[in-house]
C-alpha positions as CSV (number, residue, x, y, z in Angstrom):
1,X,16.8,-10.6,2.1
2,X,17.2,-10.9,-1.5
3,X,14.1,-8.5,-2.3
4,X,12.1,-6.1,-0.2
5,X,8.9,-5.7,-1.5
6,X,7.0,-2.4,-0.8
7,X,3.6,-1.7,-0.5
8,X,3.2,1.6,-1.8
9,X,0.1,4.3,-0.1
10,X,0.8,4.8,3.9
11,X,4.3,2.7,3.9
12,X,6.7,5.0,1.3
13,X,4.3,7.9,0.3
14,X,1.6,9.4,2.5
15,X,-1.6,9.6,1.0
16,X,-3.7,9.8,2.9
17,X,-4.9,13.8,2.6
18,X,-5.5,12.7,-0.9
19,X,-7.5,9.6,-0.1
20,X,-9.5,11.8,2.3
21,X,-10.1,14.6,-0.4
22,X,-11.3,11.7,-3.0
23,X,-13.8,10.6,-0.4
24,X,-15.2,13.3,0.9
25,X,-15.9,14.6,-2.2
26,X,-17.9,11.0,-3.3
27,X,-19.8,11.5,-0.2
28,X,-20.7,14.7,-0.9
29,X,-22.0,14.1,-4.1
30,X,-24.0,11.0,-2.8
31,X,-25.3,12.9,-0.2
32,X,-24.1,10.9,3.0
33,X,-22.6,12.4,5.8
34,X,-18.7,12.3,6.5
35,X,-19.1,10.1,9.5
36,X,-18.7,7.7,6.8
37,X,-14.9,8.7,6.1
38,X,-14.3,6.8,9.4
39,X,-15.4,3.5,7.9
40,X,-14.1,4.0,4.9
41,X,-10.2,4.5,6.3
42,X,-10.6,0.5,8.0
43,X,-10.5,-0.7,4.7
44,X,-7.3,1.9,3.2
45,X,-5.1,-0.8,1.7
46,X,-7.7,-3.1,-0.1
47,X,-7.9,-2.9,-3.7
48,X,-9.9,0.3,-3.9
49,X,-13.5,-1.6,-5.3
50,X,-13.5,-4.2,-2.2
51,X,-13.2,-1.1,0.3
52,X,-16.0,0.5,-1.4
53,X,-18.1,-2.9,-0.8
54,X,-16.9,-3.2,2.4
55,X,-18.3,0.3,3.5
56,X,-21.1,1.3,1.6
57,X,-22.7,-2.5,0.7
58,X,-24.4,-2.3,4.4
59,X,-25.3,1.1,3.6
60,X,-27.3,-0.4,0.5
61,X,-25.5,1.9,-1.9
62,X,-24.2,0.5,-5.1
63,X,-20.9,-0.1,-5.6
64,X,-20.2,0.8,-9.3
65,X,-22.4,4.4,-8.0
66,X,-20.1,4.8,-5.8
67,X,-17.1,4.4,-7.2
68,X,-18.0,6.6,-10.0
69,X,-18.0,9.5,-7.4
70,X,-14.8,8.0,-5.9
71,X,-13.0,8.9,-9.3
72,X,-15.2,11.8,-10.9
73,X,-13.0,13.7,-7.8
74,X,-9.8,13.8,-10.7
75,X,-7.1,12.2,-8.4
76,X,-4.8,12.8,-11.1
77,X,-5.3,16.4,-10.5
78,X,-5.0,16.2,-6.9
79,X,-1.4,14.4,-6.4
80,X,0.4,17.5,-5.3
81,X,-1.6,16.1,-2.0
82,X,0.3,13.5,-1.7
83,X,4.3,12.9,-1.1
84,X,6.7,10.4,0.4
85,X,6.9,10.3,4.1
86,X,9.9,11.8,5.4
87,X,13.3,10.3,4.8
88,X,12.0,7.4,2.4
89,X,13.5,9.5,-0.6
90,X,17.0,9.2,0.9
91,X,16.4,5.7,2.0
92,X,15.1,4.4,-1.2
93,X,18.3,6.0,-2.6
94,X,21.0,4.1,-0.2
95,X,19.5,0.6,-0.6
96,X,19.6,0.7,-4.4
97,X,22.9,2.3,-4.1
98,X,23.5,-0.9,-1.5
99,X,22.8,-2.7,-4.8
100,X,19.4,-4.1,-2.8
101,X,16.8,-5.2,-5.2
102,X,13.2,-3.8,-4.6
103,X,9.7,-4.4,-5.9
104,X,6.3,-2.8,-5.3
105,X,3.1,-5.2,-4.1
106,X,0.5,-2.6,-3.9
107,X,-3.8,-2.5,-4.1
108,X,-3.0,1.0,-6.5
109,X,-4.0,0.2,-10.1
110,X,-0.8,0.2,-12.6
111,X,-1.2,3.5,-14.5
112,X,-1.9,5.8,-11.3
113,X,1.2,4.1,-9.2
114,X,3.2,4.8,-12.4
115,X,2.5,8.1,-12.9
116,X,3.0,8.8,-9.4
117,X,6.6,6.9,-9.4
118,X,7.9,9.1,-12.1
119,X,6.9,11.6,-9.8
120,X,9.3,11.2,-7.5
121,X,11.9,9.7,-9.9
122,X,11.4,6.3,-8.9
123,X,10.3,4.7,-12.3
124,X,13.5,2.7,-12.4
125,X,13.9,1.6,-8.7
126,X,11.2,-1.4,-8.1
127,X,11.4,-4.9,-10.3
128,X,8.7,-6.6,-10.3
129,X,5.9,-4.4,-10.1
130,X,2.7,-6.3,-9.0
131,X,-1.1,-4.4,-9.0
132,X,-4.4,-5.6,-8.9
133,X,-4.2,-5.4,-12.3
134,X,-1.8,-8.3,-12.4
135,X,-3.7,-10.6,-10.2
136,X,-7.5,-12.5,-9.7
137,X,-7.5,-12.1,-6.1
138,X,-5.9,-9.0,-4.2
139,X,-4.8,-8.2,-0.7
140,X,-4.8,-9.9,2.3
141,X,-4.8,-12.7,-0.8
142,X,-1.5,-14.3,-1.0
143,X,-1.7,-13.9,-4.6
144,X,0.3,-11.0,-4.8
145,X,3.6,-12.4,-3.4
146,X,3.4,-15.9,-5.1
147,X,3.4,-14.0,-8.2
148,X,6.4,-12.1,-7.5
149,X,8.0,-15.1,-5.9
150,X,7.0,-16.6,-9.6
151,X,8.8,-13.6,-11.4
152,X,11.8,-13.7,-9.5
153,X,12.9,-16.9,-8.5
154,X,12.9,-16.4,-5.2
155,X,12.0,-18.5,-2.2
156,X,9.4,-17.1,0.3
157,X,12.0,-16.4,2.8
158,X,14.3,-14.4,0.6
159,X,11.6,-12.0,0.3
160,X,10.8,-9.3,3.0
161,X,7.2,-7.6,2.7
162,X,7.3,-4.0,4.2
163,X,3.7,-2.2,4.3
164,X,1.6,-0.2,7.0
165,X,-1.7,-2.6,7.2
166,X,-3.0,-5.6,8.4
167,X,-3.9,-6.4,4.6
168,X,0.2,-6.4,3.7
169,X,0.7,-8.4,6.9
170,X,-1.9,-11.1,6.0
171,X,-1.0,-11.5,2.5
172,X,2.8,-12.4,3.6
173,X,1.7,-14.2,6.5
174,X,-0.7,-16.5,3.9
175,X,2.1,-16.5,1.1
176,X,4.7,-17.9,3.9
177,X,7.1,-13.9,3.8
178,X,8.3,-12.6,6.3
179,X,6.7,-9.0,7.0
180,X,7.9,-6.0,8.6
181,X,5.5,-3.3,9.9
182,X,5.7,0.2,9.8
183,X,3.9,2.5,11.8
184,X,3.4,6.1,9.7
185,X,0.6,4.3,8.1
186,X,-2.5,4.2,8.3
187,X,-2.8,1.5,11.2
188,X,-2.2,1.6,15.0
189,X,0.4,-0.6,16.3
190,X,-1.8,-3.0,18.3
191,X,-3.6,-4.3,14.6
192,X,-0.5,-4.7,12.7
193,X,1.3,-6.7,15.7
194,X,-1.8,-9.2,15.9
195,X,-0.8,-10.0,12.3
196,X,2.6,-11.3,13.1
197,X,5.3,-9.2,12.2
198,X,8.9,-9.8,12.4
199,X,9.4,-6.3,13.6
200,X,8.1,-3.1,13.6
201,X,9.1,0.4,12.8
202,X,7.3,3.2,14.1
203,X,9.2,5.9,11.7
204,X,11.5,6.0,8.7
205,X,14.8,6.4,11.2
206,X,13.5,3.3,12.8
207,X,13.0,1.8,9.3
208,X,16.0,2.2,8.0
209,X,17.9,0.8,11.3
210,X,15.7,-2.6,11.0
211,X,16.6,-2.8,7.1
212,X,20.4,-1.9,7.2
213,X,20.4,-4.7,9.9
214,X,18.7,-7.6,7.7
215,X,20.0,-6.7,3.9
């Protein structure tokens, strides 16, 4: 593979305490009950305004209500919440030193993913970077990886997707990449197999076996 491209929340940094804390204050301040979390999490790896249409359109809220709630939380604030998952730091590390090129094809806006990369000193490890920002159409849209195929050069097969939901899976499946699934995400192994995987890695250690193998 002459690129691995990453999805970002639930596949290198675990996010999901801060996704929770985001929502469950919107919900509290639209006064619905957090039964709703549970549909909310189906849609975790969507562009961040098509979840919210997904789970509170049939609950006849409006969106742009809603999403104002979503981000009056201050997620900027809240990022201590989130970190990578164990072991991804070190593996990050070894491919680049590998001289393996990387990229990032995420549903996290540009400025937030950026911030959050400098982080944890990532800022120079992922070329290209593709967001919604960049693209009409997001995930499971092949959009995504046709414009980093565009970037690049590269053929379909030369890229390897790597992300934690059916959305990633879809999206390379549709843009004709080969996927790989992990499993710390925010999906059970049963719905990212239906999606057709080349493999899939229930933990970093398992991971880093599959990529070592194919780079």
């Amino acid at each position: 593979m002459k690129l691995i491209a990453w999805d970002f929340d639930g596949t290198l940094v675990d996010s999901r305490p801060l996704i929770e804390a985001g929502m469950a204050h919107a919900l509290d301040a639209l006064g619905q009950p957090r039964s709703v979390m549970a549909e909310w999490l189906k849609y975790v790896g969507l562009p961040v305004e098509a979840g919210i249409r997904n789970t509170f359109g049939p609950l006849g809220l409006d969106h742009d209500t809603v999403l104002q709630a979503y981000r009056s939380f201050g997620h900027a604030e809240h990022e201590y919440l989130m970190q990578p998952f164990e072991g991804i730091p070190e593996l990050l590390g070894e491919l680049r030193a590998r001289g393996q090129r990387m990229g990032v094809a995420t549903s996290k806006r540009t400025v937030p993913l950026l911030r959050q990369m400098a982080r944890f000193g990532w800022e120079t490890f992922f070329d290209p970077i593709i967001t919604p920002d960049d693209v009409t159409h997001g995930k499971p849209h092949p959009e995504t990886l046709e414009l980093m195929q565009a970037r690049t050069g590269l053929a379909p097969e030369e890229i390897l997707m790597v992300g934690d939901t059916p959305f990633d899976l879809d999206m390379a499946r549709a843009a004709g990449v080969p996927s790989l699934a992990v499993g710390h995400g925010f999906y059970p192994q049963e719905a990212l197999a239906a999606c057709g995987p080349r493999a899939y890695a229930p933990d970093t250690a398992a991971l880093r076996d599959i990529l070592l193998a194919w780079v």
